[in-house]
N, CA, C and O atoms as a Tinker XYZ file with bonds, in Angstrom:
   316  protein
     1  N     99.863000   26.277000   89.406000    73     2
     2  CA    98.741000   25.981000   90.272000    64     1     3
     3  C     97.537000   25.605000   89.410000    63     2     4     5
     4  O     96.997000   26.497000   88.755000    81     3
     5  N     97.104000   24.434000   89.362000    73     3     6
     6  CA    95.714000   23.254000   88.426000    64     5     7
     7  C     94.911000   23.874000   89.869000    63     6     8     9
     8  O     95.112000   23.492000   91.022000    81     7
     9  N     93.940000   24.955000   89.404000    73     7    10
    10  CA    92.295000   24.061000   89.872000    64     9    11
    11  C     91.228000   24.465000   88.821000    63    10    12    13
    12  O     91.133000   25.412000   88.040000    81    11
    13  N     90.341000   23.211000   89.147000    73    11    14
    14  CA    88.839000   23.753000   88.633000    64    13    15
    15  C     88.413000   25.187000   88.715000    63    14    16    17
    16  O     88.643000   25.735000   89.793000    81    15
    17  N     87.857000   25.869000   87.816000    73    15    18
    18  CA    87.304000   26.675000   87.267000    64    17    19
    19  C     85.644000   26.545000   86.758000    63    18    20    21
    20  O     85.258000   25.682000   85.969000    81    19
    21  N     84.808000   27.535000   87.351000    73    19    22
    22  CA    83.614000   27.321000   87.059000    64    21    23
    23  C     83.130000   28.696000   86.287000    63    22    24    25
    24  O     82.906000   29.664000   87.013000    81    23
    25  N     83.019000   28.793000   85.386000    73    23    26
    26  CA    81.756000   30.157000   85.269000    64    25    27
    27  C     82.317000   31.755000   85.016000    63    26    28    29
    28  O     81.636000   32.711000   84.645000    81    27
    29  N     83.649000   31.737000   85.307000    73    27    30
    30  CA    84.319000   33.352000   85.368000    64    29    31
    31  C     84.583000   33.424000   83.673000    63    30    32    33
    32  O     84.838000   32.682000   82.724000    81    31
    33  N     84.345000   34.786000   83.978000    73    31    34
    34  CA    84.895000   35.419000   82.448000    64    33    35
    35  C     85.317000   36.563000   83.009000    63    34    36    37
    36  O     84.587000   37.489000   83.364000    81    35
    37  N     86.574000   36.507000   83.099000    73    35    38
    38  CA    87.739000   37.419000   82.718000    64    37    39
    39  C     88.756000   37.192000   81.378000    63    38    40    41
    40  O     89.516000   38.021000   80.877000    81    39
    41  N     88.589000   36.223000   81.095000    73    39    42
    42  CA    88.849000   36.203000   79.347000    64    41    43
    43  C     88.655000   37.462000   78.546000    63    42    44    45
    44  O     87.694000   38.229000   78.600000    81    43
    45  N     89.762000   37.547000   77.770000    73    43    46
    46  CA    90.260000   38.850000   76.981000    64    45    47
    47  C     90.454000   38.101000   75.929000    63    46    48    49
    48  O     90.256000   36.887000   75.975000    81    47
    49  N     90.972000   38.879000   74.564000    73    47    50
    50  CA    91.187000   38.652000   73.353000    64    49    51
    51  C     92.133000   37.879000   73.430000    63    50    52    53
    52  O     92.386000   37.213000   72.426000    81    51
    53  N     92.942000   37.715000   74.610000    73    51    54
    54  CA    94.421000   36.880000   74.097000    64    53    55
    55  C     93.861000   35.027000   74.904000    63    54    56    57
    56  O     94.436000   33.941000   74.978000    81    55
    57  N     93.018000   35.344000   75.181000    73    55    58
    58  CA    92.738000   34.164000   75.948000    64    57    59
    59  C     91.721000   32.947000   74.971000    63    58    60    61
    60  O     90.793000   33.189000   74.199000    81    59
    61  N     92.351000   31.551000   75.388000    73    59    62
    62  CA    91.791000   30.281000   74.820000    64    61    63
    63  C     91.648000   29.358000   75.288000    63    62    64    65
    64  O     92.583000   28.917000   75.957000    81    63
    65  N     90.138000   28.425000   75.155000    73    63    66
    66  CA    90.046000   27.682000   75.671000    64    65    67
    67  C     89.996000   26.088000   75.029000    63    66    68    69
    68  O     89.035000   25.928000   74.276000    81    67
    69  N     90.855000   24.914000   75.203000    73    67    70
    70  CA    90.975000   24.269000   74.513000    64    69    71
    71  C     90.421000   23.192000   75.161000    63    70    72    73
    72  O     90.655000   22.994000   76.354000    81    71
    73  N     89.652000   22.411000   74.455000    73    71    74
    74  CA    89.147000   21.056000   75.022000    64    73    75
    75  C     89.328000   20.051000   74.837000    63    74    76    77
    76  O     88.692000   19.813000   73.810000    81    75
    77  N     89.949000   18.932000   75.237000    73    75    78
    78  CA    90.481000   17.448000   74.906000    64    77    79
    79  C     90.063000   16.634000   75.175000    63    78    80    81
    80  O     89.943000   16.646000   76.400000    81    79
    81  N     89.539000   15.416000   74.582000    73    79    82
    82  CA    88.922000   14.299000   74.854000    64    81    83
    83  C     90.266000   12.969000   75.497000    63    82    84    85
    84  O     91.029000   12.344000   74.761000    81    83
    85  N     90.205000   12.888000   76.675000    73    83    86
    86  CA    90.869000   11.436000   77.264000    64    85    87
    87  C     92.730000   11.979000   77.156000    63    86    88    89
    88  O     93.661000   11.504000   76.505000    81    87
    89  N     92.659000   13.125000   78.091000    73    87    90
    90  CA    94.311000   13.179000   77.632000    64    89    91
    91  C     94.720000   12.424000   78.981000    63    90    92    93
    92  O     94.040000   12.527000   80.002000    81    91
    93  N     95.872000   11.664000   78.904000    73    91    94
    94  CA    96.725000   10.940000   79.915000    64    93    95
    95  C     95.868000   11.076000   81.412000    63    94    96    97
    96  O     95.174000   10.298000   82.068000    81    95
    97  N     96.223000   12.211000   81.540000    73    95    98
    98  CA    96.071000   12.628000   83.073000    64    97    99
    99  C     94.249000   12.462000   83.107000    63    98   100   101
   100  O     93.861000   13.236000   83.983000    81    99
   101  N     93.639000   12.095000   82.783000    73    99   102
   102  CA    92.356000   12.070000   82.704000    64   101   103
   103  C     91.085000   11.328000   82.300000    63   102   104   105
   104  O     89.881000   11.580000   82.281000    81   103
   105  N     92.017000   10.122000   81.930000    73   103   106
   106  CA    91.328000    9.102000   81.245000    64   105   107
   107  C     89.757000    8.728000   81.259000    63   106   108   109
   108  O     89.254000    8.384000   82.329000    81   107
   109  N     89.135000    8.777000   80.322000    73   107   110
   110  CA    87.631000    8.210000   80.059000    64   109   111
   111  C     87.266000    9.853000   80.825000    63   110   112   113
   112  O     86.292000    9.887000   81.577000    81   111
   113  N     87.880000   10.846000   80.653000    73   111   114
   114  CA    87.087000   12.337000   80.729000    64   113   115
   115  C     87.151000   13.298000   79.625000    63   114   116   117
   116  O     87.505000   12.821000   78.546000    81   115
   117  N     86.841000   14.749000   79.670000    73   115   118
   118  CA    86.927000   15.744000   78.890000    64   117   119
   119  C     87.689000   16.736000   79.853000    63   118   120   121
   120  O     87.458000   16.669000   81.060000    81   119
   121  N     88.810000   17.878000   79.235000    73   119   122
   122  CA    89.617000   18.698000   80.071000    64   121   123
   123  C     89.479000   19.805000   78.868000    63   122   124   125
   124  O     89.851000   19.441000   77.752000    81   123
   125  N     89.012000   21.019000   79.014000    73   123   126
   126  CA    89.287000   21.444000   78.849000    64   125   127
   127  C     89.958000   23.008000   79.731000    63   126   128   129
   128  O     89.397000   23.575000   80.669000    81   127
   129  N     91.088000   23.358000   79.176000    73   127   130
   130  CA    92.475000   23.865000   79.454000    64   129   131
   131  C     92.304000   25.527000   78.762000    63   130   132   133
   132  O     91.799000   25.902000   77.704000    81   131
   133  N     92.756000   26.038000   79.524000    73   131   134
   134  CA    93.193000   27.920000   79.592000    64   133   135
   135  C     94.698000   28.064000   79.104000    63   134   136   137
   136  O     95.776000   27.679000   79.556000    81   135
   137  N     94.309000   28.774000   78.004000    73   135   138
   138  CA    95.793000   29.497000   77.327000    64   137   139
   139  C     95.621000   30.766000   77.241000    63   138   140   141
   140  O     94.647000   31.330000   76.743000    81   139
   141  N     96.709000   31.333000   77.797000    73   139   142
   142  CA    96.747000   33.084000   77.417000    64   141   143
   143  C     98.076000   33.553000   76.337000    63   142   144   145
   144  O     99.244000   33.314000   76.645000    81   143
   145  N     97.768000   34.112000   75.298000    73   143   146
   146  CA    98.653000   34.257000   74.415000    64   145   147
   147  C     99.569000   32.948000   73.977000    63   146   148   149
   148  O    100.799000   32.979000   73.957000    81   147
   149  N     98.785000   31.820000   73.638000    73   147   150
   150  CA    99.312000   30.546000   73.969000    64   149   151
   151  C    100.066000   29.683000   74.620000    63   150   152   153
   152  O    100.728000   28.747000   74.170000    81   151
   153  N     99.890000   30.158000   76.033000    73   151   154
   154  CA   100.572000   29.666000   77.088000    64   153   155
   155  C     99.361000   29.509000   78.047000    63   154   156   157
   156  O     98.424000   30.290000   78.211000    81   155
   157  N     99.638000   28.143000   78.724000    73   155   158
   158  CA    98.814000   27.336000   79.783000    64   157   159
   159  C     98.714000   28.300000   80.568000    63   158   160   161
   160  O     99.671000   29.072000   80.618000    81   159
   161  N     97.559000   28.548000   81.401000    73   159   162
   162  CA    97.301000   29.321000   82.571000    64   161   163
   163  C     97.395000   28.478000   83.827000    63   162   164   165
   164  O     97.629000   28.902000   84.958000    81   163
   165  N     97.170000   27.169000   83.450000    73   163   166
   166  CA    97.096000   25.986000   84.604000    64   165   167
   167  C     95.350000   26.404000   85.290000    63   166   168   169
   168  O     95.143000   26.195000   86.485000    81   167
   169  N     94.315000   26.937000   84.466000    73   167   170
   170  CA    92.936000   26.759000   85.059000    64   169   171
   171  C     92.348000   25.710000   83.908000    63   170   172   173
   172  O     92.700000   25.659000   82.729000    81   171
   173  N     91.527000   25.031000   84.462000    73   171   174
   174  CA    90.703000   24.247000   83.814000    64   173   175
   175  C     89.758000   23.334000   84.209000    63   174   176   177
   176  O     89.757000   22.640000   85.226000    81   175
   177  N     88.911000   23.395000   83.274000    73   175   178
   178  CA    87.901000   22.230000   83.885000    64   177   179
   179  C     87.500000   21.012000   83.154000    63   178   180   181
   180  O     87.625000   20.623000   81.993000    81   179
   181  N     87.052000   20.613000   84.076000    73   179   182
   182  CA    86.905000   19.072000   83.618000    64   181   183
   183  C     85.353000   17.988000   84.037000    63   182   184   185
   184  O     84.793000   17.730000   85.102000    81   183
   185  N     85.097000   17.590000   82.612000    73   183   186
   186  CA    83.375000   16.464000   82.787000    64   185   187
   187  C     83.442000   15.263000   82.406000    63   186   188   189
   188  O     84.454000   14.722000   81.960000    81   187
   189  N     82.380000   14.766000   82.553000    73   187   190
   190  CA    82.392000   13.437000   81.897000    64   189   191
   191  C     81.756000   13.415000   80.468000    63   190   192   193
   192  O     81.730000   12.273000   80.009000    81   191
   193  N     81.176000   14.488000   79.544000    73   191   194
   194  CA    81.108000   14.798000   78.362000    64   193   195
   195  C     81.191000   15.971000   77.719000    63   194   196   197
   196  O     80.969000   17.128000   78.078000    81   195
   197  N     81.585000   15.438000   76.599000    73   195   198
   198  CA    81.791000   17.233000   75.996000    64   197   199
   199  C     80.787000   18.212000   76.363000    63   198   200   201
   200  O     81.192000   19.374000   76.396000    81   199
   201  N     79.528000   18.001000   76.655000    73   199   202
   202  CA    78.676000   18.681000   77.017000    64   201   203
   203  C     78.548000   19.186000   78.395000    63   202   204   205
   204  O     77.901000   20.218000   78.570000    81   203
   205  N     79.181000   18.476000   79.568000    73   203   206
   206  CA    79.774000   18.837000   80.948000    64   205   207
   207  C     80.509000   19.775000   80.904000    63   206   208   209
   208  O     80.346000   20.782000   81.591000    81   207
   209  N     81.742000   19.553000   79.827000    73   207   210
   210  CA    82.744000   20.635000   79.863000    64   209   211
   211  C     82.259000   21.451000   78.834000    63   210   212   213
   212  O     83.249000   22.181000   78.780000    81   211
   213  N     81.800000   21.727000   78.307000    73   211   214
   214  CA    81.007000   23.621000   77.383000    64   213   215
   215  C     79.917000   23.917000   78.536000    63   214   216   217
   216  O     79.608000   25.104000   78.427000    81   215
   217  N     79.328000   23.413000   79.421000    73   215   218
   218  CA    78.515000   24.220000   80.038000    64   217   219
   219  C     79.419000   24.599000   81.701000    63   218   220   221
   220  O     78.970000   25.143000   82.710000    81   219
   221  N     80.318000   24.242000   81.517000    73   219   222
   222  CA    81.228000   25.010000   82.726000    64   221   223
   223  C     82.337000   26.068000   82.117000    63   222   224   225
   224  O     83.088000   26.736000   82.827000    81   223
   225  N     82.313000   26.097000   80.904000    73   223   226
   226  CA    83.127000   27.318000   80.342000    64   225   227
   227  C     82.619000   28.454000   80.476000    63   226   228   229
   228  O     81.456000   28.527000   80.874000    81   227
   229  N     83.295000   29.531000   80.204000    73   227   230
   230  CA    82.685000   31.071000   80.721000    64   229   231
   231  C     81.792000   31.435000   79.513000    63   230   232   233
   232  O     82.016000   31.017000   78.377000    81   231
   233  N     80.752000   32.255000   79.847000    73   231   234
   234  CA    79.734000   32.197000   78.891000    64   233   235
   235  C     80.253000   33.676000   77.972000    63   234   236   237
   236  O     81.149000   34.447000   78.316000    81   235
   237  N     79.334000   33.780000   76.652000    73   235   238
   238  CA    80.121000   34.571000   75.675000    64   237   239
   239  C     80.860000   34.044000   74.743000    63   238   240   241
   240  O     80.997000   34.701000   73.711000    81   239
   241  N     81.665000   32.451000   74.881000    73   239   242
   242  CA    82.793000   32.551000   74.342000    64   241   243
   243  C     82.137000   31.919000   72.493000    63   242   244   245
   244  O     80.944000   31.628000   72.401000    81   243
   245  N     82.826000   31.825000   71.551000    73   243   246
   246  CA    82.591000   31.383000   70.276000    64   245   247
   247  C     83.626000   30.069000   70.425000    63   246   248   249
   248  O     84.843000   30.148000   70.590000    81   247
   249  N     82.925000   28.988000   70.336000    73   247   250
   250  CA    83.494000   27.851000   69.500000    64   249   251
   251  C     84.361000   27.643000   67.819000    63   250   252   253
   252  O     83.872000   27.892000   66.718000    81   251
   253  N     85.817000   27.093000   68.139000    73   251   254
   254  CA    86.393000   26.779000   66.635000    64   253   255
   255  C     86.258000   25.386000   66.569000    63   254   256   257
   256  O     86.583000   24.739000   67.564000    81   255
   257  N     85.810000   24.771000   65.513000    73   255   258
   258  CA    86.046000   23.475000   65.098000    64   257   259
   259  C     87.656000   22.966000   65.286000    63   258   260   261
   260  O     88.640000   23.701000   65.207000    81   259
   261  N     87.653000   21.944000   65.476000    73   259   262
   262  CA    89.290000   21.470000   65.390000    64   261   263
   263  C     90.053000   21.478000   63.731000    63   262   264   265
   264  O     89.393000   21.360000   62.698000    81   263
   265  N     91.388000   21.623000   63.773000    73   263   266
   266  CA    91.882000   21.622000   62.668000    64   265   267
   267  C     92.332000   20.654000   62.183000    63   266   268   269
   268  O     92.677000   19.931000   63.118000    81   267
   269  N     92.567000   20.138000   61.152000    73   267   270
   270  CA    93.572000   19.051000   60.570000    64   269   271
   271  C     94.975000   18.657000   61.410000    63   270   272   273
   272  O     95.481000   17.562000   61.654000    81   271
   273  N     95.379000   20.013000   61.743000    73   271   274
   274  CA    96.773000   19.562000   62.396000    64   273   275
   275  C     96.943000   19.625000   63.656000    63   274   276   277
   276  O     98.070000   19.466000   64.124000    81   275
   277  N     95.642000   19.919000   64.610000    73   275   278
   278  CA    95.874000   19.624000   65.963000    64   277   279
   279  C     95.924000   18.337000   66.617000    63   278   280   281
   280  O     95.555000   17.276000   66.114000    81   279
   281  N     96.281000   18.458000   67.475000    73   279   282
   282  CA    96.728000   16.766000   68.541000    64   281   283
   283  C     95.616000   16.387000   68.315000    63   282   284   285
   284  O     94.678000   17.178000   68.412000    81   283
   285  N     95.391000   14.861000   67.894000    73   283   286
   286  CA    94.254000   14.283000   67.576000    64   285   287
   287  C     93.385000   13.853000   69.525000    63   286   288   289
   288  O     92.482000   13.049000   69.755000    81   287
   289  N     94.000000   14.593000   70.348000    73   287   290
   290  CA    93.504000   14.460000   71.513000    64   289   291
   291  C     92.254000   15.931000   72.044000    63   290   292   293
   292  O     91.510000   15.952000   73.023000    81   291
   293  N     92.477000   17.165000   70.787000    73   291   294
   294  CA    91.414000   18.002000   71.144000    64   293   295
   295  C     90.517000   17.982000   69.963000    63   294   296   297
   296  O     90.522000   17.410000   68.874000    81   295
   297  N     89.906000   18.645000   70.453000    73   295   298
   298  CA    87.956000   18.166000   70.096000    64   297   299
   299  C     87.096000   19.247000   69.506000    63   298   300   301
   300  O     86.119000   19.172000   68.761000    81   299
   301  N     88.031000   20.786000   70.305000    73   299   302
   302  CA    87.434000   21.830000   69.811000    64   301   303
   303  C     88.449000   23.280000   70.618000    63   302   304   305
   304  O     89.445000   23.290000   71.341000    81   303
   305  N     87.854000   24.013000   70.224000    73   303   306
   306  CA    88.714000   25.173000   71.289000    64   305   307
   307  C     87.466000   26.855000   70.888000    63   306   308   309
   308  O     86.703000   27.297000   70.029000    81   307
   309  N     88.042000   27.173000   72.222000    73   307   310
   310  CA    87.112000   28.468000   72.563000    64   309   311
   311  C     87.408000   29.561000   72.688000    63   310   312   313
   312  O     88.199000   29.879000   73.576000    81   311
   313  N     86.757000   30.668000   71.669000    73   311   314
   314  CA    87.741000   31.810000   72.381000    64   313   315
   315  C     86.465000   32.885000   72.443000    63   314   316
   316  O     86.626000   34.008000   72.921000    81   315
């Protein structure tokens, strides 16, 4: 079950939030996507700039830079 998500923090230690610039399903947007213990939760939200999608994420969280070896389709991730 995909819906939008606004504003909740029930996020725990095992929980992540990953953000992608222009994946398939979303073209010319930003998605970022809910993982719990690295598995999709199917919540997420979605803007028209990276800055749309960090100010609809749950507040509290710390930003990671992206790594060398992630899908060159995310941008950043949150936990």
């Amino acid at each position: 079950m995909s819906k939008e998500q606004s504003r909740r923090h029930d996020d725990d230690d095992t929980s992540m939030w990953i953000v992608y610039e222009e994946p398939p399903a979303f073209p010319n947007q930003y998605v970022a996507r809910r993982y719990r213990s690295y598995v999709e939760t199917g919540e997420f939200v979605v803007g028209d700039t990276l800055n749309d999608v960090r100010a609809k994420l749950p507040p509290g969280l710390m930003r990671l830079e992206r790594s060398s070896q992630d899908d060159p389709m995310v941008r950043e991730s949150w936990i």
